[in-house]
VEXDREN-2710 file (C-alpha; in Angstrom, 1 decimal):
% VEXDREN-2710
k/r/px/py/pz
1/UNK/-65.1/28.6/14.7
2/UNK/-63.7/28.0/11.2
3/UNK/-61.6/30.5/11.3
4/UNK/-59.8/29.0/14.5
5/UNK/-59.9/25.5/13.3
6/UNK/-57.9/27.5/10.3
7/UNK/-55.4/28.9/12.5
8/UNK/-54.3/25.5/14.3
9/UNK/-54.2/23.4/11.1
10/UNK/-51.8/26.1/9.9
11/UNK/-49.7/26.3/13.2
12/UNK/-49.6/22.6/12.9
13/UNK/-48.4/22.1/9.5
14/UNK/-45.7/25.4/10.1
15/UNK/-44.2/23.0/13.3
16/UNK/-44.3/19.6/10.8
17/UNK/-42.9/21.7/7.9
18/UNK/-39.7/23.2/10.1
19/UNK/-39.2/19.9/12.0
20/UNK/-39.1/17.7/9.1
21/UNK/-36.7/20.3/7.2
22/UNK/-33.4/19.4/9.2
23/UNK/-34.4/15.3/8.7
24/UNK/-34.9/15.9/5.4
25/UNK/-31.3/17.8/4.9
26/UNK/-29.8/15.0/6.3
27/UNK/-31.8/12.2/4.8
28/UNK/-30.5/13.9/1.4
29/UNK/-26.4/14.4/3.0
30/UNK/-26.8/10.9/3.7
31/UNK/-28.7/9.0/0.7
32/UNK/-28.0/10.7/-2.4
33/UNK/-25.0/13.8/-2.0
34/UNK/-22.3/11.6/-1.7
35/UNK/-23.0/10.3/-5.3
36/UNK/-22.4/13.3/-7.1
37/UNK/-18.6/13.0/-5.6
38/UNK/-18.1/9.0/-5.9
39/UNK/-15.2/9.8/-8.6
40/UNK/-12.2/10.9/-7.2
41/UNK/-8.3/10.7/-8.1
42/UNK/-5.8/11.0/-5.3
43/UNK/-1.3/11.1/-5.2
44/UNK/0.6/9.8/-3.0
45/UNK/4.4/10.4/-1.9
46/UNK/6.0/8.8/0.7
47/UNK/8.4/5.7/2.1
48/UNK/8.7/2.0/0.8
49/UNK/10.2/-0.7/3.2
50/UNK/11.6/-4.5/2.0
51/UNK/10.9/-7.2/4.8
52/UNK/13.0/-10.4/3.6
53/UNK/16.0/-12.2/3.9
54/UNK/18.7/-9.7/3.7
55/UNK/19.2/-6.9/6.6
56/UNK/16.7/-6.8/9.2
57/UNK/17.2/-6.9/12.7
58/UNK/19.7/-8.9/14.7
59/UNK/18.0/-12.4/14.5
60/UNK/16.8/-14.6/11.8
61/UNK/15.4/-13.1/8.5
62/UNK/11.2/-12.2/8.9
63/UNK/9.2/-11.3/6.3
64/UNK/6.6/-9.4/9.0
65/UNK/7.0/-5.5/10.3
66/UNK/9.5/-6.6/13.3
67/UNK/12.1/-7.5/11.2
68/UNK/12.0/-3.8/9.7
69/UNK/15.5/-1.9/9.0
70/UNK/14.6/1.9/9.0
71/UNK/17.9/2.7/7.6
72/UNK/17.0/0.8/4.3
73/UNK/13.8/3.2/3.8
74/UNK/13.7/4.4/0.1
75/UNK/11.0/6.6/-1.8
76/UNK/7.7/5.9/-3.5
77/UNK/4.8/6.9/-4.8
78/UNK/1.5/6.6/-6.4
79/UNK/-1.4/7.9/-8.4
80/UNK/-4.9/6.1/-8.4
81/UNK/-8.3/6.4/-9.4
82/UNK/-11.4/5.8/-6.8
83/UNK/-15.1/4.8/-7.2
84/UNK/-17.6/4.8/-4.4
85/UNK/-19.9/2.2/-4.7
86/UNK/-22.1/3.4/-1.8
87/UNK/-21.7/5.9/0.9
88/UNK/-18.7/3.9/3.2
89/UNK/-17.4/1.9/0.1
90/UNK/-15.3/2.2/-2.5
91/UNK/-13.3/0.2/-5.8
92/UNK/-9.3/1.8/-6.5
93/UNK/-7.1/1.2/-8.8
94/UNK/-3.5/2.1/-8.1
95/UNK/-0.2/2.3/-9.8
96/UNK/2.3/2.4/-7.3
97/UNK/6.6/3.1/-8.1
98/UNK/9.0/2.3/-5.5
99/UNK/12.4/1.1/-4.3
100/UNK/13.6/-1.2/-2.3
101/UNK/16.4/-2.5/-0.6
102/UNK/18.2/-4.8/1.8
103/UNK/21.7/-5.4/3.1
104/UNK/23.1/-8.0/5.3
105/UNK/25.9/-5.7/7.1
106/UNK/23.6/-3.5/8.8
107/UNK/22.8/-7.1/11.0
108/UNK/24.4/-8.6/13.6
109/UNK/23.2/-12.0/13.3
110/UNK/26.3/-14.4/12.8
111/UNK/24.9/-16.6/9.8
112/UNK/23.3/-12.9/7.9
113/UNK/25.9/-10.9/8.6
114/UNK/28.5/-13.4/7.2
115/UNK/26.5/-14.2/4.1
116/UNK/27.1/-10.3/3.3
117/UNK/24.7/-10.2/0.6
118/UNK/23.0/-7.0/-0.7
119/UNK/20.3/-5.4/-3.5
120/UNK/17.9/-3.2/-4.5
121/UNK/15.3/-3.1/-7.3
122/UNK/12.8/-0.9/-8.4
123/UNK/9.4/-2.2/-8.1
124/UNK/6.4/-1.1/-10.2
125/UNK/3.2/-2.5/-8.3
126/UNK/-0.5/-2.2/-10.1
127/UNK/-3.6/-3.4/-7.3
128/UNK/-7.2/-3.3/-7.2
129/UNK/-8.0/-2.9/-4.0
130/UNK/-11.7/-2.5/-2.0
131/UNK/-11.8/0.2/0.5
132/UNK/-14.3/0.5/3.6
133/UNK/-14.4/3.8/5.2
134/UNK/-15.6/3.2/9.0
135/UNK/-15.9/7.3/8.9
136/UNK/-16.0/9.5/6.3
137/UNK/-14.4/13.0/6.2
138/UNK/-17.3/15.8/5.9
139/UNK/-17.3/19.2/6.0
140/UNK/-20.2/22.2/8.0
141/UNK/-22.9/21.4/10.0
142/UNK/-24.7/17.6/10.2
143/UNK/-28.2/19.0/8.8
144/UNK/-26.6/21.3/6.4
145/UNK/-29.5/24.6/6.3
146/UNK/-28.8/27.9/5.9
147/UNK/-28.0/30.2/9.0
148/UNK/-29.0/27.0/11.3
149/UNK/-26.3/26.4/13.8
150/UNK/-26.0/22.3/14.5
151/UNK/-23.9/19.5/15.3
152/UNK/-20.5/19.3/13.3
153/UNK/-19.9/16.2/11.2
154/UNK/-16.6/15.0/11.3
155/UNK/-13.8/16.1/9.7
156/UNK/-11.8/13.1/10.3
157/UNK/-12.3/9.7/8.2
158/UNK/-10.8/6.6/8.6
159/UNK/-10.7/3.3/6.1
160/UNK/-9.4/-0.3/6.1
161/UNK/-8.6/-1.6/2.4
162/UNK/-7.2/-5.5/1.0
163/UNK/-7.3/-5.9/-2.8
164/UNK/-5.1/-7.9/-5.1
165/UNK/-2.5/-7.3/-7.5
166/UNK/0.7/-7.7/-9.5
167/UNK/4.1/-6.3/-9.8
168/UNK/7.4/-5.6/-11.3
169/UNK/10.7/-6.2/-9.8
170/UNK/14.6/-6.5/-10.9
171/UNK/16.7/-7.1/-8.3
172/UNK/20.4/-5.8/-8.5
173/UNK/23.8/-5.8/-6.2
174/UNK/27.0/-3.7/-6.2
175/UNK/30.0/-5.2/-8.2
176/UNK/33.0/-2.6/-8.3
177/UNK/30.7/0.2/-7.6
178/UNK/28.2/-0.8/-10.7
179/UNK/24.9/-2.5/-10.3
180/UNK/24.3/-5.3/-11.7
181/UNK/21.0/-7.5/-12.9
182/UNK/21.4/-10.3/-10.4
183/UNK/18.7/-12.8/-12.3
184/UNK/20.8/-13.8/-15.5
185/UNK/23.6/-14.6/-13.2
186/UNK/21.8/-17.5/-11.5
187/UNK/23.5/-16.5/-8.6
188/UNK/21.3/-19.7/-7.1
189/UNK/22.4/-22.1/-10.1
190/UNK/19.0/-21.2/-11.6
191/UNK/19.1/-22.8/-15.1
192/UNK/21.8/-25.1/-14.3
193/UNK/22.0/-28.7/-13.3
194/UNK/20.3/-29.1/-10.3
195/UNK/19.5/-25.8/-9.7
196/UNK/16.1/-24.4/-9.5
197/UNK/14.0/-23.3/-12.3
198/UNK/14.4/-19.6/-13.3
199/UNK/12.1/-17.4/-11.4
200/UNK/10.1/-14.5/-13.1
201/UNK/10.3/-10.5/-12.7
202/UNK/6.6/-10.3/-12.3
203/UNK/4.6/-11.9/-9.3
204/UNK/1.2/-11.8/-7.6
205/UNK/0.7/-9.5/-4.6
206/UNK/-2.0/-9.1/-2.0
207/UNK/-1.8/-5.3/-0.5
208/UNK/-3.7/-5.1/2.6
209/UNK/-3.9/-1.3/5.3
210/UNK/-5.6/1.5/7.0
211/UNK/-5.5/5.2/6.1
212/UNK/-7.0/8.3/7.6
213/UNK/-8.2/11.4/5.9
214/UNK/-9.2/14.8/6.6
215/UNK/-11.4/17.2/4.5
216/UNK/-9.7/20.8/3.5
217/UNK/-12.5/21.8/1.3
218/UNK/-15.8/20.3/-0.5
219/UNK/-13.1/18.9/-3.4
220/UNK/-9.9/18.6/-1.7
221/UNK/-8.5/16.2/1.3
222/UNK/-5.6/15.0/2.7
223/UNK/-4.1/12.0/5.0
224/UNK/-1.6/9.4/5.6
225/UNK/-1.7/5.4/4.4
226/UNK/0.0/2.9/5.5
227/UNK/-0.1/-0.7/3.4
228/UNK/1.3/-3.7/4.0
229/UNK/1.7/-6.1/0.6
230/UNK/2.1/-9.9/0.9
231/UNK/3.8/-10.9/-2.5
232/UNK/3.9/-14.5/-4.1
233/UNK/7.5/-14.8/-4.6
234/UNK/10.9/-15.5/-2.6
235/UNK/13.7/-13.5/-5.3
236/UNK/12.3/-10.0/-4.7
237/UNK/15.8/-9.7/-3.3
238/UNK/17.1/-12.7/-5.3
239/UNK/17.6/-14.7/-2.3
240/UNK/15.6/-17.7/-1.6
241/UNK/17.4/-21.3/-1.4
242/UNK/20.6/-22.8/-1.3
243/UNK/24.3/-22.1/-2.0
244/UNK/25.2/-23.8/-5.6
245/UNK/28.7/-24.8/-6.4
246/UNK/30.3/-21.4/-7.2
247/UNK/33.2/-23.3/-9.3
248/UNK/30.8/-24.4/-11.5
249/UNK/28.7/-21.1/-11.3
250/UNK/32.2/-19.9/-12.3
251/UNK/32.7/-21.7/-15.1
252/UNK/28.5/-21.5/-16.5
253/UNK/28.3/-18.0/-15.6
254/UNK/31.6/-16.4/-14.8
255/UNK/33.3/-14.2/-11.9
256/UNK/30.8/-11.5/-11.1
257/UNK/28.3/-14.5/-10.9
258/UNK/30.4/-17.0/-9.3
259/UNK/31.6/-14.0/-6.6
260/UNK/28.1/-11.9/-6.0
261/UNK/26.6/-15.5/-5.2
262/UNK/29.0/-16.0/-2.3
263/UNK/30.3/-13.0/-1.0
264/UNK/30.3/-14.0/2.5
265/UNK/33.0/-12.1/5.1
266/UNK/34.1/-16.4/6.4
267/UNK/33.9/-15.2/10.0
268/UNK/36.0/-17.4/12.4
269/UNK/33.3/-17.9/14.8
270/UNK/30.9/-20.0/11.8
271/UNK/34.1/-22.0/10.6
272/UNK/35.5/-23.2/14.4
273/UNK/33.5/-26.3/14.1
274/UNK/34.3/-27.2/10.6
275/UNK/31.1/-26.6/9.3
276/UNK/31.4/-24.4/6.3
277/UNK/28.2/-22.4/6.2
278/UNK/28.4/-21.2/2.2
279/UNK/29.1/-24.4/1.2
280/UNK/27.0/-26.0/-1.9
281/UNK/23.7/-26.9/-0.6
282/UNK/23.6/-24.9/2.5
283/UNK/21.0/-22.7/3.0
284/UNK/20.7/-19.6/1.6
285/UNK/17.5/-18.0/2.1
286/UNK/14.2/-19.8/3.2
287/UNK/11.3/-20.5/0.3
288/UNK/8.8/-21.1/2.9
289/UNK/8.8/-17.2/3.8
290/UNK/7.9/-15.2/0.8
291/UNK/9.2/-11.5/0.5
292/UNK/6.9/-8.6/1.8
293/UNK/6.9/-4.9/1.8
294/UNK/5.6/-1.7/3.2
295/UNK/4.4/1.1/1.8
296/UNK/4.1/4.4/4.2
297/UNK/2.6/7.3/2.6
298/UNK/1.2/11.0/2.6
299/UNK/-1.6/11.4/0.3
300/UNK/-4.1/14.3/-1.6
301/UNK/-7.3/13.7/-2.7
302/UNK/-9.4/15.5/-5.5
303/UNK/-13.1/14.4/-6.1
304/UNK/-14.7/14.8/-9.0
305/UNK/-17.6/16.6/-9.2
306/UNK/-20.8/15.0/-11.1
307/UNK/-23.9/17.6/-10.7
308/UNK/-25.9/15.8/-13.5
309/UNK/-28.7/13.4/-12.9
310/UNK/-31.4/11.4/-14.7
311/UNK/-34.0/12.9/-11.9
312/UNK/-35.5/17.0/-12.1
313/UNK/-36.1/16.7/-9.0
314/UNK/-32.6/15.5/-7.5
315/UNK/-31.5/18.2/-9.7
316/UNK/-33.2/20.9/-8.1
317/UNK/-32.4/19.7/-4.7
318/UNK/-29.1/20.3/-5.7
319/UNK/-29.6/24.0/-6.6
320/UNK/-31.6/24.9/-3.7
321/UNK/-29.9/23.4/-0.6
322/UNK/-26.7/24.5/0.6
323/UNK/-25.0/21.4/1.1
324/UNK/-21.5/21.1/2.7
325/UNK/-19.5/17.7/1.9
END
């Protein structure tokens, strides 16, 4: 009788022991694996956009995605450093380089396209940003056991991310095929009497995007980002108010100032009423619709692997299970 009793307990405790082995597996994938990859670094190369006054489409200047000009794409990239702070979210830091540009003749627009201004500028952007990742990319099998066959995680992740930031910028135009810094020239009478105060080369910035990644290996993934950044300036592109007298820019600042501040084509069409659109005190750019950019790139990820921990037996539990991230 003892002997049966025996044989059941044991049959009983064989079925709890294989059925809780799998929730176990997963209990551990989910609670405490991810930790021992929070680090990670990641690159990025890809495509920078400027959304302001100058270029755009063929309607009035837009700081938002619809006033894009593809044709004014440039390079960029990045390098950043990434801390998870739990499973789906994570702290960055990101150093970002790119360029960016804008020109009035690739518009249609009357009043833009007879302005006929132009620039670039580098811009060197550093963010914090938070990340939440609404999937994460994962490698194998979801309760991760030797020779068991189960349902596949996902390989595919997907994250939303806003952070905050600053930047660098330095906008310059063409004058007899050189470029030229377009700040000390005031092309806006900044500086002058009754111009507006000189602006600075550094500015706030608020980046804000989605990205999706896909796992390659337990170390390595890959995917695509896109971010949009709101800045806290108007002169990214050096355009923001009004038209200041360009004799007296003349005279304060000299020809390349007095001529890159007005270099406007004087189209019949503008002038038939007798309204002289470039005149001093006409308007510009607009103030109340700071400049924006977009950021559109590919990116590889590298985790960094942290095995050690404060508890024996978390350690072991490494060692012993066969866990695919």
């Amino acid at each position: 009788m003892i002997s049966r009793y025996a044989r059941k307990a044991a049959y009983l405790l064989t079925f709890c022991f294989l059925s809780a082995g799998p929730l176990s597996a997963q209990y551990f994938r989910q609670s405490n694996y991810w930790k021992t990859q929070r680090r990670e670094i990641s690159v990025g190369l890809g495509l920078s956009n400027f959304l302001g006054e100058l270029g755009g489409r063929d309607q009035i200047g837009s700081p938002f995605v619809w006033d894009l000009e593809l044709s004014q794409t440039r390079p960029a990239l990045h390098i950043d450093y990434r801390y998870y702070l739990a499973r789906k979210m994570a702290m960055r830091a990101r150093l970002t380089y790119g360029i960016l540009a804008g020109n009035d003749n690739l518009t249609s627009e009357d009043f833009r396209q007879n302005r006929n201004l132009s620039f670039k500028s580098d811009v060197i952007e550093f963010t914090f940003a938070y990340e939440f990742h609404l999937y994460r990319e994962e490698l194998g099998h979801v309760y991760d056991l030797r020779g068991v066959q189960g349902t596949k995680s996902s390989r595919a992740g997907f994250y939303f991310f806003a952070g905050i930031g600053g930047f660098y910028f330095d906008p310059k135009a063409q004058f007899q095929n050189t470029w030229v810094r377009l700040k000390p020239l005031g092309t806006e009478g900044q500086g002058l009497p009754n111009g507006p105060e000189e602006y600075d080369n550094y500015a706030l910035c608020v980046p804000l995007g989605v990205g999706l990644r896909k796992a390659f290996s337990k170390l390595i993934s890959a995917g695509v980002e896109l971010q949009y950044t709101k800045t806290f300036t108007d002169y990214v592109d050096d355009v923001s108010t009004t038209y200041y007298d360009r004799e007296a820019l003349l005279a304060a600042r000299g020809e390349v100032a007095a001529y890159l501040s007005d270099p406007s084509i004087r189209t019949g069409r503008l002038y038939a009423n007798g309204l002289d659109p470039t005149a001093p005190g006409q308007q510009r750019g607009d103030p109340n619709d700071l400049d924006s950019y977009l950021f559109l790139k590919f990116q590889v990820h590298y985790k960094l692997v942290k095995l050690k921990s404060g508890s024996k037996q978390y350690r072991t539990r490494i060692r012993r299970q066969k866990i695919v991230f």
